[in-house]
Every structure is written in C-alpha cells, then in structure tokens.
TIKOL-198412 format. One record per atom (N, C-alpha, C): x, y, z. Coordinates in steps of 0.001 Angstrom, whole numbers, padded with zeros to 6 digits, always signed. Example, Ala and Ser with C-alpha at 12.3 -4.5 7.8 and 13.67 -1.06 7.14 Angstrom:
% TIKOL-198412
+013190-005690+007800 +012300-004500+007800 +013200-003300+007800 +012850-002250+007080 +013670-001060+007140 +012900+000030+007870 
% end
This chain:
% TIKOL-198412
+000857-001187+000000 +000000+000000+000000 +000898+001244+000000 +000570+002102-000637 +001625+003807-000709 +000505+003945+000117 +001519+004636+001106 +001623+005557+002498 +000888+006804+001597 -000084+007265+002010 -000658+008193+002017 -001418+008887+003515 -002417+010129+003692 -003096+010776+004608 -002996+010100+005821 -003966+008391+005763 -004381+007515+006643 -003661+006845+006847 -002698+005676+005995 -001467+005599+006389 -000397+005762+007439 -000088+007280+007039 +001304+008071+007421 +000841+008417+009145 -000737+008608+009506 -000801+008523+011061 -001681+007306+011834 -002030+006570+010302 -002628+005132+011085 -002450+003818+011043 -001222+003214+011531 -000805+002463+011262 -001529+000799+011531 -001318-000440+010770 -001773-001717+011546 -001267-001739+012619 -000359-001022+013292 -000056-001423+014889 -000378-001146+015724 -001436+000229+015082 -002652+000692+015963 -003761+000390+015835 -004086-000546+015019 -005539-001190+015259 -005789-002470+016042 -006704-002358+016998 -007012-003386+017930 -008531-003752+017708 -008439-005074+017267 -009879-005474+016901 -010247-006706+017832 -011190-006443+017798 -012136-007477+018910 -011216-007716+020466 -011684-006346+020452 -011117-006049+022217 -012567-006050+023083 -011976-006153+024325 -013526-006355+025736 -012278-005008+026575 -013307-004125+027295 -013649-003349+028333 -014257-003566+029536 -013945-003260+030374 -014587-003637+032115 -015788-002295+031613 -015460-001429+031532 -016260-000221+031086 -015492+000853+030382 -016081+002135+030236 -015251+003685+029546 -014207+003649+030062 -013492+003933+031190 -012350+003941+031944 -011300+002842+031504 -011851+001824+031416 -010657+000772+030546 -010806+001195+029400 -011681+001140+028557 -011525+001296+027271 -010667+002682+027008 -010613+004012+027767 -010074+004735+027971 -008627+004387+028035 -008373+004172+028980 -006863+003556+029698 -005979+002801+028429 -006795+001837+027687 -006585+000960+026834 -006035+001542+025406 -006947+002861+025105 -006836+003932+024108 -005488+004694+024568 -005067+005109+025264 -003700+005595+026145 -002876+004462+025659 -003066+003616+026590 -001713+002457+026011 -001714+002255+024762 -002237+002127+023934 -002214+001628+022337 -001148+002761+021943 -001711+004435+022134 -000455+005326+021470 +000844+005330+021899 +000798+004999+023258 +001772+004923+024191 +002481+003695+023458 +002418+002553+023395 +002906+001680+022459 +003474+002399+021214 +002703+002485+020441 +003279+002727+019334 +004266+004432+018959 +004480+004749+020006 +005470+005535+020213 +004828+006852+019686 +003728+007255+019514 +003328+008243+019196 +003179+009913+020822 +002991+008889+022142 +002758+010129+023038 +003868+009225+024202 +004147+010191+024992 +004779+009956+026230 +003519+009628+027235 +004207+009183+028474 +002940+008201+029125 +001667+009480+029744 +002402+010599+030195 +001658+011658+030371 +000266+011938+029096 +000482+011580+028302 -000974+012217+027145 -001644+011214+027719 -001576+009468+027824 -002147+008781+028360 -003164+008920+029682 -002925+009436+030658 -002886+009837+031418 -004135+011386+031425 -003694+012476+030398 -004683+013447+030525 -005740+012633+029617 -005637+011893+028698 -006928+011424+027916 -008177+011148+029330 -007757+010344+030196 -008593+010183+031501 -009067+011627+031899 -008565+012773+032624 -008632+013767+032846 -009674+014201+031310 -009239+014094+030659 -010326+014835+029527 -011586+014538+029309 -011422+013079+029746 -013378+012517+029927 -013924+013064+030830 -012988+013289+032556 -013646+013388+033603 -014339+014789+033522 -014061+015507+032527 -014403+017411+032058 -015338+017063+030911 -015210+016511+029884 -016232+016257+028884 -016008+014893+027966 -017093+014350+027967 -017214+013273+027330 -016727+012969+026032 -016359+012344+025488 -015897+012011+023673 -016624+011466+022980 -017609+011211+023653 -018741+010074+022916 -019132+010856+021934 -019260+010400+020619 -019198+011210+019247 -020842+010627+018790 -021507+009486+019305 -022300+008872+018462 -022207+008045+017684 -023453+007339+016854 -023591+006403+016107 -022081+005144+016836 -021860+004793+018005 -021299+003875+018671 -019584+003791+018364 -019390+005412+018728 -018105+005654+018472 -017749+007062+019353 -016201+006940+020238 -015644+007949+021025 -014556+007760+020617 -013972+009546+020734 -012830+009760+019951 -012076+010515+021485 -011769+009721+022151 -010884+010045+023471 -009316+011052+022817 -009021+012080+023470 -007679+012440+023371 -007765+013277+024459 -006185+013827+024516 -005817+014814+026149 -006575+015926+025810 -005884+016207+027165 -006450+017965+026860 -005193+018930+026149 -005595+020035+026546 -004714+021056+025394 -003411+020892+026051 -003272+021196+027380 -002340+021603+027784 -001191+019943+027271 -001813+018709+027183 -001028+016927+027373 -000405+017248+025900 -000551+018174+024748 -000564+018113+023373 +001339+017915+023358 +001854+018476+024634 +003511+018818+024918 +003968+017260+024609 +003494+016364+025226 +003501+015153+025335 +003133+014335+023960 +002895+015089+022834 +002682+014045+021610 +004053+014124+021124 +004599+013456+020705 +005712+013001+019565 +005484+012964+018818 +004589+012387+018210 +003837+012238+016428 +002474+012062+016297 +002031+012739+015301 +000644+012478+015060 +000272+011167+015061 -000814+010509+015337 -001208+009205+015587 -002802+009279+015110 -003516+008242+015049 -004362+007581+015759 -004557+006386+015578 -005361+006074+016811 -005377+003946+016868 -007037+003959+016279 -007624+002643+016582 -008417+002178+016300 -008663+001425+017073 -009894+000974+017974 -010307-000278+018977 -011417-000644+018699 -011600-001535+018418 -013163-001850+018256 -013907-002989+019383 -014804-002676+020148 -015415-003696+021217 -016431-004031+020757 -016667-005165+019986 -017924-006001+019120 -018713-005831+020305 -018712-006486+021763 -020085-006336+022648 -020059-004825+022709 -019442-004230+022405 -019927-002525+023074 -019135-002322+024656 -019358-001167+024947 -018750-000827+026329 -019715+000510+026565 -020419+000467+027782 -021395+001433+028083 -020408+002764+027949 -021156+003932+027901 -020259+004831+027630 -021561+005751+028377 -021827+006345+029832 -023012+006799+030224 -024079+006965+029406 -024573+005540+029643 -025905+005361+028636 -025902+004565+027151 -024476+005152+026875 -024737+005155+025122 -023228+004059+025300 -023842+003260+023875 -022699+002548+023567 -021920+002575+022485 -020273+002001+023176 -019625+002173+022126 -018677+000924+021923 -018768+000748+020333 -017981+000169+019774 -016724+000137+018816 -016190+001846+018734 -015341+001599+018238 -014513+003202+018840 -013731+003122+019258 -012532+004001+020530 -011457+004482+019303 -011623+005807+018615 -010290+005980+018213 -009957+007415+018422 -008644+006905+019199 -007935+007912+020047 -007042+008574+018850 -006457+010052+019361 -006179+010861+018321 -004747+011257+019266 -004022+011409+019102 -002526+011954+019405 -002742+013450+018583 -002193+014055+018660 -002606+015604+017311 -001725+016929+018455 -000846+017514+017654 -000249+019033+018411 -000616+019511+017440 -001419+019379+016500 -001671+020371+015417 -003297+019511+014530 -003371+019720+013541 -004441+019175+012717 -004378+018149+011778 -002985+017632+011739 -002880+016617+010592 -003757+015375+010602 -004541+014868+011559 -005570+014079+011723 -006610+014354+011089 -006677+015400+010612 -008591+015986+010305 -008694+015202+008832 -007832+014805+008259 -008810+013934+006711 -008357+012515+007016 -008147+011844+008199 -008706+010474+008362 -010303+011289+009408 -010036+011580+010234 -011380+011978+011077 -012595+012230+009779 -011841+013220+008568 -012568+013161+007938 -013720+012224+006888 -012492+010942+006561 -012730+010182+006151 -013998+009380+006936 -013061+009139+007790 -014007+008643+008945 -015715+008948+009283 -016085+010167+009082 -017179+010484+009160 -017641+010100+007912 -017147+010165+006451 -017861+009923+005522 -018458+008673+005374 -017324+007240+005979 -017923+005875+006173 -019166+005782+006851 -018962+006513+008409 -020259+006776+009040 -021222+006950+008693 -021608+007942+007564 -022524+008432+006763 -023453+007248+005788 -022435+006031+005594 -022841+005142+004783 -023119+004516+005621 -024427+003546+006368 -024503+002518+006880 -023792+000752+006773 -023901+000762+005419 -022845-000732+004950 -021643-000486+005352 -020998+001014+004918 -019608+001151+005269 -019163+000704+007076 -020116+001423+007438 -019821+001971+008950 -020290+000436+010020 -020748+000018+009147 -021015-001626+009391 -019955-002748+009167 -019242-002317+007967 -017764-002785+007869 -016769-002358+008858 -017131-001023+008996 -015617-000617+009891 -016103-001317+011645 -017452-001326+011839 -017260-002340+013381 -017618-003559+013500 -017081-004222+012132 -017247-005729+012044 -015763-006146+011021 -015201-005139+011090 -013760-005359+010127 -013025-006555+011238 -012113-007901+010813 -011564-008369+011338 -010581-008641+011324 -009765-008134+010496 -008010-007623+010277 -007874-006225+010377 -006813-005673+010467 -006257-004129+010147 -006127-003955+008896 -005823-004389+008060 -006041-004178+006836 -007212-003327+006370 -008264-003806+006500 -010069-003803+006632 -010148-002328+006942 -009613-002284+008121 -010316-000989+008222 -009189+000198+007703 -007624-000240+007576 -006915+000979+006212 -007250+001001+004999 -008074-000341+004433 -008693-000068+003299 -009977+000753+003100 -010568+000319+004127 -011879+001377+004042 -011069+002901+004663 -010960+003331+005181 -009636+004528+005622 -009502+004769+004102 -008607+004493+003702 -007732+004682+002307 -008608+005312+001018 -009825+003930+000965 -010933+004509-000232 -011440+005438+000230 -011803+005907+001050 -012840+006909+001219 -011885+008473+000988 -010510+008531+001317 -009836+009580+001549 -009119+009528-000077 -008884+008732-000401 -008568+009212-002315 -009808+009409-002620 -010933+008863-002562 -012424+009904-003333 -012593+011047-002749 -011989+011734-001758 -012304+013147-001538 -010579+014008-001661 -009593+013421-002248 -009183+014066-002540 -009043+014427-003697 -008111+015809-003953 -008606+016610-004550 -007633+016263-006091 
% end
C-alpha cells in the first residue's frame, strides 16, 4: 500500500480489533496504552486522555468515542497518531454505547482527513457496518484509504 493521509498517522499497529472493556475507563486507559505503544505520546498524554473525559465526554455517536488529552497533554505528543479499537459487545459509555474508541494523538491538525474520512464511512450505513465488524487491520486501512482518495482533490 503507498503511504498516504491515513497511512502516514494510522498504522496496523494501531488497530485493535475485537477487544472487551470492564467499562469507559478501561476502554479509555486501553486507548492511552495503544499510542503509548506505538510511540506516538509519552505516558503523560495517556494519562490526561482520563482527565479529559472526567471534564467532557468524547462520545461522538452512532457507537463511536474519539478520546484524546487535553490542550495543555498536546507537549507530550511526539507524532501524530491515531489507533483504532473496536469492542464487538460494546462498552457502556453513560448510557450510550460504544464500539469503536479511536484515540487521536494531534499538536496540530494533521488528523482531520482520516477523522474526515471517517465520518464519511459513518454516513454510509454498509460502510460503517464494515468498519465495526472489520476483522483484520487491513479492513479498516482499506476502508480509511478509499474513502480519503475519493475526496481528494
């Protein structure tokens, strides 16, 4: 695959598929370690992502939260990132459930045309049905990938 947009900050070593949660707080915690792994934040961003729920929620809808620090943890990114988690049973998220956790590393905006992408799958029900039933990493950089060469320019 040429490294392009989705690619260059989303790698297979950040996608975690068919993961389980005790609840938000693990799945949280879990979203921390994944960047923390893959060398994208120091353990501190990990760490404010928690702090950033306990102030406002990430829950985005349609069974998806996009956890990251707060402004001040941004010192703490090394590289743009984001992972991917997907919890086939869901993980309550106050009230609402979620099945798919992707955490964002970002000191700047280079994330916004996978996020972007991202919303456009959403938009499609089949798509967005693929991306929380995808069962390799592959799966979901391919759906990533198509959607972000049809909107570019």
């Amino acid at each position: 695959m040429v490294e392009d947009a989705t690619t260059a900050i989303l790698g297979p070593d950040a996608i975690r598929l068919a993961q389980r949660a005790q609840d938000k707080w693990d799945a949280l915690r879990q979203s921390g370690e994944v960047l923390v792994s893959i060398g994208a934040v120091a353990p501190p961003y990990a760490d404010a992502i928690l702090e950033r729920e306990r102030s406002i929620s990430t829950y985005m809808g349609e069974g998806i939260a996009i956890p990251h620090g707060t402004d001040e943890s941004r010192v703490h990114v090394k590289r743009t990132a984001l992972a991917v988690l997907q919890y086939p049973d869901g993980v309550d998220w106050d009230g609402q459930t979620v099945k798919l956790c992707i955490p964002i590393a970002s000191s700047g905006d280079e994330h916004v045309a996978v996020l972007s992408a991202l919303a456009q799958i959403l938009m499609e029900p089949d798509q967005a049905e693929r991306l929380r039933s995808a069962t390799e990493p592959g799966d979901v950089l391919d759906l990533l990938s198509a959607v972000d060469e049809e909107h570019s320019p």
